[in-house]
Backbone as ProteinMPNN parsed JSONL, in Angstrom:
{"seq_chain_A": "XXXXXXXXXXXXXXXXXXXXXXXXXXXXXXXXXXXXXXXXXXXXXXXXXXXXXXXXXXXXXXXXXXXXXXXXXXXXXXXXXXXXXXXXXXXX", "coords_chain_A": {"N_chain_A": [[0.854, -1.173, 0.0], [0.999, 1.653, -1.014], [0.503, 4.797, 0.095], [0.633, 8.261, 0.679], [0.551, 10.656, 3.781], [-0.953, 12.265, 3.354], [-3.378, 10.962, 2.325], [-3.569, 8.803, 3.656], [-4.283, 9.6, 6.302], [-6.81, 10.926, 5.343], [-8.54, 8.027, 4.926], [-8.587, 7.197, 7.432], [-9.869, 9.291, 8.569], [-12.53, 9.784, 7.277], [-13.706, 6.764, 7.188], [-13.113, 4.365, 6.662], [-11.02, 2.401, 7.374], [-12.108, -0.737, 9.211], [-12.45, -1.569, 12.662], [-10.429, -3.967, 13.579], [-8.183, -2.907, 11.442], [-8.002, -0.648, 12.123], [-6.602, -1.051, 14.863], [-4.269, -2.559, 14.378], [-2.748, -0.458, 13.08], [-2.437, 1.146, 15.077], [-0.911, -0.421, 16.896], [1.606, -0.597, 14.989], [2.224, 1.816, 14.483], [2.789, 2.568, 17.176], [5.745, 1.116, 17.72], [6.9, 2.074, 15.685], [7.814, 4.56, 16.646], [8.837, 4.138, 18.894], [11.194, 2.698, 18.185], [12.061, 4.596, 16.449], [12.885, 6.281, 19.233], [14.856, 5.031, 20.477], [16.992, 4.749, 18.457], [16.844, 8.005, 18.226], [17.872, 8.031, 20.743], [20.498, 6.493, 20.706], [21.821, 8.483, 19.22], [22.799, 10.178, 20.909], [24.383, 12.537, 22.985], [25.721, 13.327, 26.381], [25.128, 16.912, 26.447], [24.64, 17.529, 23.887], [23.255, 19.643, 21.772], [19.729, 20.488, 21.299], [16.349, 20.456, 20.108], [12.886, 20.96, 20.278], [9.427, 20.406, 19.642], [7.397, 22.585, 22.07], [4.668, 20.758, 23.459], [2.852, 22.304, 25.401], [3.101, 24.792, 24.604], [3.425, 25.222, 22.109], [5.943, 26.002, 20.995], [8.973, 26.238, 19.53], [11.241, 24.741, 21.149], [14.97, 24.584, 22.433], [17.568, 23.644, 23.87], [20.509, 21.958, 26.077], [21.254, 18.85, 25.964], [20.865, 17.125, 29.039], [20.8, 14.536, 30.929], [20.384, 11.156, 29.738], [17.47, 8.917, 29.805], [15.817, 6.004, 30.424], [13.237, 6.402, 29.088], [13.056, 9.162, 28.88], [14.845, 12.156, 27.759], [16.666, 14.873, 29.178], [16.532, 18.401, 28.878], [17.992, 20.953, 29.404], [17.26, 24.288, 29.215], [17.18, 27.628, 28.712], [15.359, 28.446, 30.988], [14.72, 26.444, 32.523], [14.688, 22.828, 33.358], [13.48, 20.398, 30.949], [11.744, 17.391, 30.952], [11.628, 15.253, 27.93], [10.174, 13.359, 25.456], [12.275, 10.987, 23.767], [11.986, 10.601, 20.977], [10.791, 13.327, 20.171], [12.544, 14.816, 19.618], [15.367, 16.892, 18.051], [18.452, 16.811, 16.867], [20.548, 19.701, 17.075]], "CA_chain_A": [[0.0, 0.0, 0.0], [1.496, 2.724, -1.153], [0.121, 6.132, 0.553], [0.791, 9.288, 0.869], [0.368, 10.511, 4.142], [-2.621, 12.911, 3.223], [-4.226, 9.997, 1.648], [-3.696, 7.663, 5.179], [-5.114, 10.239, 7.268], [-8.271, 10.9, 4.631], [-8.867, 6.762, 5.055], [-8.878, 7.115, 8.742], [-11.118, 10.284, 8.936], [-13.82, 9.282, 6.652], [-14.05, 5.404, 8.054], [-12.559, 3.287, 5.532], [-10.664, 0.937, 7.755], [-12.175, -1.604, 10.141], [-11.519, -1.875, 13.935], [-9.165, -4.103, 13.111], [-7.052, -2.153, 11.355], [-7.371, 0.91, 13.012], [-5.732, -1.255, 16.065], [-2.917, -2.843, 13.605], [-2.297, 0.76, 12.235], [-1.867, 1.677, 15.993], [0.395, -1.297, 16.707], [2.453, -0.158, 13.839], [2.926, 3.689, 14.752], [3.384, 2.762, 18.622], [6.452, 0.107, 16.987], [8.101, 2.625, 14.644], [8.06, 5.817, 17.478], [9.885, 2.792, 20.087], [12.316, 2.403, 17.125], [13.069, 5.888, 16.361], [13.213, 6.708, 20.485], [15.691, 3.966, 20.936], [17.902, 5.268, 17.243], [17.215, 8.795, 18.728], [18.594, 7.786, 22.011], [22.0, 6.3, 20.607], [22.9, 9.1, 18.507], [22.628, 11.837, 21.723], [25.41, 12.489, 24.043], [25.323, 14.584, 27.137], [26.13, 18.268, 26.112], [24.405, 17.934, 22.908], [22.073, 20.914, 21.638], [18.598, 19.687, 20.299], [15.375, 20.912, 19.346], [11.345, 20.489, 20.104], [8.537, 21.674, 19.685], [6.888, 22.108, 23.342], [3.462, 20.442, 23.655], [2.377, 22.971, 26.185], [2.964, 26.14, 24.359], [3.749, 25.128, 20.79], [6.774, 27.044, 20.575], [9.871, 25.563, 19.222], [12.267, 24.921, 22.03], [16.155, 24.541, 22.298], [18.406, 23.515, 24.639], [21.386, 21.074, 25.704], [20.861, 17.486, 26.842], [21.397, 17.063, 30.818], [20.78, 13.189, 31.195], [19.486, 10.359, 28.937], [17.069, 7.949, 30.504], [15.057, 5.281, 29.51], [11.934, 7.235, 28.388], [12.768, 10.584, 28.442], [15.573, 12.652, 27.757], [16.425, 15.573, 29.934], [17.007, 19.18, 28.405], [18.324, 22.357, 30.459], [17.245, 25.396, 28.451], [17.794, 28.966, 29.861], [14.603, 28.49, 31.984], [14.366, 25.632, 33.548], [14.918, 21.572, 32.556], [12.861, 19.75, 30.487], [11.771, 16.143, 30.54], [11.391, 14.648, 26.676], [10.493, 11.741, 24.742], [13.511, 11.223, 22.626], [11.158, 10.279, 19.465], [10.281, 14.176, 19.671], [13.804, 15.287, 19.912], [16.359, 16.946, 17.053], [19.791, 17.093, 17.2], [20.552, 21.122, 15.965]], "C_chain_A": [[0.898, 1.234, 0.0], [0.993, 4.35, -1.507], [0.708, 6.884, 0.649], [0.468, 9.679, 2.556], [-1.456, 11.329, 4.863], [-3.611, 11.707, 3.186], [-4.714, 9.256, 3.268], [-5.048, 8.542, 6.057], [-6.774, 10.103, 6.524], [-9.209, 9.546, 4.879], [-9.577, 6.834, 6.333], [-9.848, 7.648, 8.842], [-12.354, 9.59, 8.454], [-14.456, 7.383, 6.598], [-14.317, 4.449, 7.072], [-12.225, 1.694, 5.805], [-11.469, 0.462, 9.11], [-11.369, -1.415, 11.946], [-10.046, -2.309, 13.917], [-8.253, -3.961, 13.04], [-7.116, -1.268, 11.762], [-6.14, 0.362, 14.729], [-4.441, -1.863, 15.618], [-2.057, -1.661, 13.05], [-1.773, 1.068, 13.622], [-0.637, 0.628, 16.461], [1.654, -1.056, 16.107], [3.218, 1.166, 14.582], [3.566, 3.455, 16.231], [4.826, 1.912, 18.119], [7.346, 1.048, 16.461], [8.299, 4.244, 15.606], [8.825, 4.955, 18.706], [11.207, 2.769, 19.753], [13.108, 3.645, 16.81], [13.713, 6.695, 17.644], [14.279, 6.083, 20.46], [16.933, 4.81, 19.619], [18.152, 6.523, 17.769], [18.431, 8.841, 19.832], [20.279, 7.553, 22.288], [22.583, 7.513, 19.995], [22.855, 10.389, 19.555], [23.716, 11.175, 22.528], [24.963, 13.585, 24.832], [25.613, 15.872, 27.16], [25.544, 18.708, 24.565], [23.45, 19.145, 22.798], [21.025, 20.269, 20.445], [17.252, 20.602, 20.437], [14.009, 20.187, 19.982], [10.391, 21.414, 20.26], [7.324, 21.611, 21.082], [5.048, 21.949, 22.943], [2.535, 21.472, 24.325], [2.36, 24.386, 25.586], [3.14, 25.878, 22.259], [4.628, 25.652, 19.904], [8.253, 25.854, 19.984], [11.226, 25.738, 20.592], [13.669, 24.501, 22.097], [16.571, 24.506, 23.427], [19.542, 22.326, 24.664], [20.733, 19.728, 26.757], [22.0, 16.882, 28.345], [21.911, 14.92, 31.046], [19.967, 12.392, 29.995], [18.796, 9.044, 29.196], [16.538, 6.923, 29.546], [13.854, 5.584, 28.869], [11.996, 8.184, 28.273], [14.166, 10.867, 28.584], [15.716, 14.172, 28.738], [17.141, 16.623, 29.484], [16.988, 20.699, 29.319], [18.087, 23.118, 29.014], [17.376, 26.719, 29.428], [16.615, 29.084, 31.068], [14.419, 27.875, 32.964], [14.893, 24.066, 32.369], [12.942, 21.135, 32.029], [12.881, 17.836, 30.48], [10.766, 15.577, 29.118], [11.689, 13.774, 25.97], [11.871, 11.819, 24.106], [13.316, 11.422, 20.839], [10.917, 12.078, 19.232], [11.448, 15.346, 19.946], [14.841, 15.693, 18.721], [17.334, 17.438, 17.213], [19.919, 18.958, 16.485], [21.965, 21.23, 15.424]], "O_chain_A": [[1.43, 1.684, 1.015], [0.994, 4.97, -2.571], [1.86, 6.471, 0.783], [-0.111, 8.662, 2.938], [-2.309, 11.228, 5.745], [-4.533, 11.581, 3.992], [-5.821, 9.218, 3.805], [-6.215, 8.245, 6.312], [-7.692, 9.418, 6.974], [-10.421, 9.702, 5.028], [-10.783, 6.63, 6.472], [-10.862, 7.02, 9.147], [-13.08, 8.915, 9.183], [-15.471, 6.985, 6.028], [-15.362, 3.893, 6.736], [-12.543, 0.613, 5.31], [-11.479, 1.244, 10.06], [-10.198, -1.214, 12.27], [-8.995, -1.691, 14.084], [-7.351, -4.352, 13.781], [-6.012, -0.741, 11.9], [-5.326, 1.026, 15.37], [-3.482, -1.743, 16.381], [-0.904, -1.805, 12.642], [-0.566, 1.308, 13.598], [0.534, 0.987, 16.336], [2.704, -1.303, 16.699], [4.347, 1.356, 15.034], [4.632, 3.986, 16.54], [5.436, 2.956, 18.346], [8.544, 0.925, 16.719], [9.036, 5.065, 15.059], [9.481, 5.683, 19.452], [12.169, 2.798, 20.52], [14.329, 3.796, 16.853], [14.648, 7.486, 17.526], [15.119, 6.979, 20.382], [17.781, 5.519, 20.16], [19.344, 6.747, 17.979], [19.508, 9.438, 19.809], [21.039, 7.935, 23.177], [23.789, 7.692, 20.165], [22.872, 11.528, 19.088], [23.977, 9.991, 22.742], [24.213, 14.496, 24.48], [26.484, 16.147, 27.985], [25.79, 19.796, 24.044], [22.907, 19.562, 23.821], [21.236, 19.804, 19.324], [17.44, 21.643, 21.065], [14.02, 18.972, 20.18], [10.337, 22.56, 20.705], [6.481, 20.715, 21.113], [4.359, 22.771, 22.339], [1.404, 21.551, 23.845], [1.569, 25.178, 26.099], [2.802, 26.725, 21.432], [4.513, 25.822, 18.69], [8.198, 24.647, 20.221], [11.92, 26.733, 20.802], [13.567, 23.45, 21.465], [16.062, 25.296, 24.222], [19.701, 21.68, 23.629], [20.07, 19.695, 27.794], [23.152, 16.49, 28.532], [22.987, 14.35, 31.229], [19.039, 12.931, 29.392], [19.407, 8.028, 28.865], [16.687, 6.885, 28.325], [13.512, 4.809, 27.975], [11.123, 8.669, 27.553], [14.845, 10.148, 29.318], [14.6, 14.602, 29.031], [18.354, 16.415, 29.456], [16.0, 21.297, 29.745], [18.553, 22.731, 27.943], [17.624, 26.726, 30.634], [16.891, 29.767, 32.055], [14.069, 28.299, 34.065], [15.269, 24.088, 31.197], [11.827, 21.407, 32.472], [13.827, 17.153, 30.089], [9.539, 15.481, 29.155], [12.799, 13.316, 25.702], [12.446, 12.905, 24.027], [13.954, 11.963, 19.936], [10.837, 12.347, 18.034], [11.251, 16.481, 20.379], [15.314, 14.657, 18.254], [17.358, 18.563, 17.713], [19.331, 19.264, 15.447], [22.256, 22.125, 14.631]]}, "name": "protein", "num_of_chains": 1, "seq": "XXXXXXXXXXXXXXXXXXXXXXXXXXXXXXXXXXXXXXXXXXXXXXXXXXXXXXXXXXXXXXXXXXXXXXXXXXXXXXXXXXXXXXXXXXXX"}
């Protein structure tokens, strides 16, 4: 199946796929955000400077990476620390 990711979403919205697959599609996405946390995770060191965009304000935020745990990464910016997935994390 080769989608686009306009197309995917359009499927979803307008109720194309089956239970089912809407719980194999979630299977999938929870699977490949595990995969990129874990890939994220190896290529960070402590000191690096990375990137997100905060959930809470929607601003793009910056800072350097304090600690790297098993679920979240931990970013000092000039305000205060942050605790973040790694999946929503970019090296700058």
């Amino acid at each position: 199946m080769n989608q686009t990711t306009t197309e995917i979403e359009r499927c979803i919205v307008s109720g194309v796929f089956t239970n089912a697959e809407l719980d194999s599609i979630t299977v999938a996405i929870k699977f490949a955000r595990g995969r990129l946390s874990v890939q994220t995770k190896r290529s960070l060191v402590i000191g690096d400077t990375v990137s997100f965009t905060s959930s809470k304000t929607g601003n793009n935020v910056t800072g350097t990476v304090q600690k790297i745990a098993v679920k979240f990464v931990t970013v000092r910016t000039l305000s205060h620390l942050w605790k973040v997935p790694a999946n929503m994390l970019t090296r700058v």
